[in-house]
C-alpha positions in Angstrom: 183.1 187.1 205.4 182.8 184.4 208.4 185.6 183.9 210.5 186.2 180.9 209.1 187.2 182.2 205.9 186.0 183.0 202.7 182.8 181.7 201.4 181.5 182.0 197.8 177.8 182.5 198.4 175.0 179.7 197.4 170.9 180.0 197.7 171.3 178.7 201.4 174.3 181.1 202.5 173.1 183.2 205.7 174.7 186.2 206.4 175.8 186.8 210.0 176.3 189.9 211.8 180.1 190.8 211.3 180.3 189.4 207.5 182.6 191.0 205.1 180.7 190.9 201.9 181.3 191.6 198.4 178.2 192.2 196.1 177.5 193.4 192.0 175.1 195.6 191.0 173.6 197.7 188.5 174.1 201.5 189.2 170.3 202.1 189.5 170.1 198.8 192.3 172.8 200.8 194.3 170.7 202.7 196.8 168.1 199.8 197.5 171.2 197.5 197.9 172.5 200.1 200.1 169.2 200.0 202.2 169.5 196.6 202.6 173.3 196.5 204.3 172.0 199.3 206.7 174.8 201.5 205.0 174.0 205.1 203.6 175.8 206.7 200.8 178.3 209.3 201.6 177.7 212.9 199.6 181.7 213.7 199.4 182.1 217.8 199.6 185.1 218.2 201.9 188.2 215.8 201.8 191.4 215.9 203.7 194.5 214.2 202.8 197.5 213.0 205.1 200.7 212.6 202.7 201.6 214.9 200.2 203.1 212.1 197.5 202.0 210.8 194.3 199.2 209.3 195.6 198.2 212.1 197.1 198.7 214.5 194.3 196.8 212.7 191.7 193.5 212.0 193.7 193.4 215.9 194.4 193.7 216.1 190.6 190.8 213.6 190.0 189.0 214.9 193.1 189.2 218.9 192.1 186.2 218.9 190.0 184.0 216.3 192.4 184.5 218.2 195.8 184.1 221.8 196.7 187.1 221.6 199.4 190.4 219.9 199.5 193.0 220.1 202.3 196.5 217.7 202.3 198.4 217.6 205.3 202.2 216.8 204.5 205.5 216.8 206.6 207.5 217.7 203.9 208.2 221.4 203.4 209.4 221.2 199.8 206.9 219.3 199.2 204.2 221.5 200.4 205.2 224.8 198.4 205.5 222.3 195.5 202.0 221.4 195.7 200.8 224.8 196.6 202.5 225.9 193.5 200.8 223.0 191.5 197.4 223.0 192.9 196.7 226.6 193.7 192.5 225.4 194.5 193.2 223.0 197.5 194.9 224.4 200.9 198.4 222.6 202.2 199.1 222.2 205.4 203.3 221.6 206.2 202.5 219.4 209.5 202.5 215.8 211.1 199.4 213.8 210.1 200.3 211.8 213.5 199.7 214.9 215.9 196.1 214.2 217.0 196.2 217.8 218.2 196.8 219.3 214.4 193.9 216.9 213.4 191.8 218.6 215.7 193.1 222.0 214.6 192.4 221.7 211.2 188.7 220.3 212.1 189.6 217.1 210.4 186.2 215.8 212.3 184.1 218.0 209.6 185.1 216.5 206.8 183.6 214.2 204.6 186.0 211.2 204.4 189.3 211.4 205.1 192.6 209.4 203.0 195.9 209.0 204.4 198.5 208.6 201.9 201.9 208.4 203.3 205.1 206.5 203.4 204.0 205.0 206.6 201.0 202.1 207.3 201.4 202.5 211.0 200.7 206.6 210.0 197.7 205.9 207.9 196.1 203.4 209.9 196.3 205.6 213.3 195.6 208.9 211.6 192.3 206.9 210.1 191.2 205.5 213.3 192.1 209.0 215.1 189.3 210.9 212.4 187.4 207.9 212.7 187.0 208.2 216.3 186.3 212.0 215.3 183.2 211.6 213.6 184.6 211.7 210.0 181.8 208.9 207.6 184.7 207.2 205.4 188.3 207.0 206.1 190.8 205.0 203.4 194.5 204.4 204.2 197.5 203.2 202.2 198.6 200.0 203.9 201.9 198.7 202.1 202.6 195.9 204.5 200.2 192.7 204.2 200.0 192.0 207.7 198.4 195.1 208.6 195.2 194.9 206.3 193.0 192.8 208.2 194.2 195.1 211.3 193.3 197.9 209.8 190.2 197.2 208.9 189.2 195.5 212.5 190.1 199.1 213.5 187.3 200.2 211.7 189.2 201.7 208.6 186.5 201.5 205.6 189.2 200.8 202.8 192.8 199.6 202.2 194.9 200.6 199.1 197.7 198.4 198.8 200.2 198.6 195.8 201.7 195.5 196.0 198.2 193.5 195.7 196.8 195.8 192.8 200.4 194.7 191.2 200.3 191.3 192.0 196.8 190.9 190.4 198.2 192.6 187.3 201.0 190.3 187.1 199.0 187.2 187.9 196.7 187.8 185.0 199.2 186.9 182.2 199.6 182.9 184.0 196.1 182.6 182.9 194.3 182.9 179.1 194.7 185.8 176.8 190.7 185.6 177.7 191.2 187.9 181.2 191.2 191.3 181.0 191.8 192.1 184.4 192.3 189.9 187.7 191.5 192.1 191.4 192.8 191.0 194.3 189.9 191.2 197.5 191.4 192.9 200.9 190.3 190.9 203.6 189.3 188.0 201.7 191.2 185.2 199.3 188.9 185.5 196.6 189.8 186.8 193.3 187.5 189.2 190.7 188.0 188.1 187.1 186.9 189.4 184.3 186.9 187.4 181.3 185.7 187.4 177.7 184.2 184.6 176.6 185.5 182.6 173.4 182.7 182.0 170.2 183.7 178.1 171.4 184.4 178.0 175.1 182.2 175.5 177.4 180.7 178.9 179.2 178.8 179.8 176.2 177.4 176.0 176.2 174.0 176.0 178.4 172.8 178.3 180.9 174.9 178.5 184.2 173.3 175.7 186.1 174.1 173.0 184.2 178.1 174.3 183.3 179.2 172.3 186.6 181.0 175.1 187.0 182.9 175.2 190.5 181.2 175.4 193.7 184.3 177.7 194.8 183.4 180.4 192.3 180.6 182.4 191.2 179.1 184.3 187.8 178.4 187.5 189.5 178.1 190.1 186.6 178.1 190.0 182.5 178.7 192.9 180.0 177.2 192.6 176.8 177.6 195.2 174.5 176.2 198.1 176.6 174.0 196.1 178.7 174.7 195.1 182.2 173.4 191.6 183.4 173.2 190.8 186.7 173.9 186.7 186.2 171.4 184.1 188.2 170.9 180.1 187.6 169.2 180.2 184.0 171.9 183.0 182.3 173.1 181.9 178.9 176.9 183.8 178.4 177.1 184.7 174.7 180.4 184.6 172.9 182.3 188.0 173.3 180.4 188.5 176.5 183.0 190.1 179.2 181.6 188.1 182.4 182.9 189.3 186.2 183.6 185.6 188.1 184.6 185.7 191.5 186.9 183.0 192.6 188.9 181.0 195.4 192.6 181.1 194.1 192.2 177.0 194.4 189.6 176.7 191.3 191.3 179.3 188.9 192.4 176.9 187.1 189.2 175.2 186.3 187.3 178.4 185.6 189.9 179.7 183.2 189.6 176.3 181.0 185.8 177.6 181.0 186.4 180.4 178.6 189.3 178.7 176.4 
């Protein structure tokens, strides 16, 4: 993404050095796309967490099967014999995920990636740039307040999780056509990722993509058929039923949702 703002990519968009940008693919494109970026994928064995909430406790329950070693730092005493108690296979730490020193104790540098879950954004950002600066490959962070995302991630923070936005784009989705099945709200950007179903009469199903007019301010990126994955270009013809990924500028919404009525 330019400092300019966000661009929706055409056949003469150049990439500059500094870009934030958002790509599809099919899982077996991943590691050549990832050869491209100069990025390398991340083999997750060890993760630490900082916050012992919700959040917290349900990505150690997705997580326990995936990684051989889980550690959660969390200030909370209660809360840490309650999630000893709960989660006898991962190792609780009662301690202050802001004490640099405790980080260092608990060799926060040797893990994997690192995701810090707490009540605080100030917390998670510092305790992400702190492990950052430590050597640790991918660090997430919970950022609740708006005005710290693009911070965050100009601090070199590789994610943001941010309730409110994953909420907004659920509630957003019902102001358009019973045809979206879910709307995603970009951090660090003001695009939007649609996916829609197309209708046996809509205008997408019409001609292939290049002659749809659709807008210049969105893009077809991705199209599931059945249990087919299409990577969309220029001569793609959507079939009715098809559930097709669009990425957007909030300003043209409304003319790519009359595409699939």
């Amino acid at each position: 993404m330019s400092s300019i703002g966000t661009i929706i990519p055409n056949p003469d968009t150049k990439f500059l050095q500094g870009d934030l940008v958002f790509m599809v693919c099919k899982k077996e494109g991943f590691q050549e796309l990832i050869s491209h970026s100069g990025k390398y994928e991340i083999d997750v064995k060890n993760l630490m967490i900082v916050g012992g909430g919700r959040i917290a406790e349900m990505l150690c329950r997705k997580m326990l099967r995936k990684v051989d070693h889980i550690k959660v730092i969390e200030a909370r005493k209660e809360r840490c014999e309650y999630l000893a108690e709960a989660l006898p296979d991962i190792v609780v730490i009662n301690g202050d995920g802001r004490n640099t020193d405790l980080l260092v104790e608990e060799d926060a540098g040797g893990y994997d990636a690192f995701v810090a879950v707490t009540s605080s954004s100030e917390t998670n950002i510092l305790s992400c740039v702190a492990v950052k600066n430590m050597g640790v490959p991918k660090v997430i962070a919970e950022v609740e307040n708006l005005e710290y995302i693009k911070l965050a991630e100009d601090m070199g923070v590789d994610a943001v999780i941010n309730k409110k936005l994953v909420t907004a784009g659920r509630i957003f989705r019902f102001t358009l056509s019973n045809k979206v099945r879910s709307i995603k709200c970009l951090n660090g950007s003001d695009a939007e990722v649609l996916e829609f179903i197309a209708n046996p009469d809509s205008t997408i199903t019409k001609a292939p993509i290049k002659d749809l007019k659709f807008p210049k301010e969105a893009i077809i990126g991705g199209i599931i058929r059945g249990e087919e994955s299409i990577i969309a270009n220029d001569n793609t013809i959507v079939l009715p039923f098809d559930r097709v990924v669009v990425f957007a500028l909030p300003q043209v919404l409304a003319k790519v949702n009359k595409f699939f009525l």
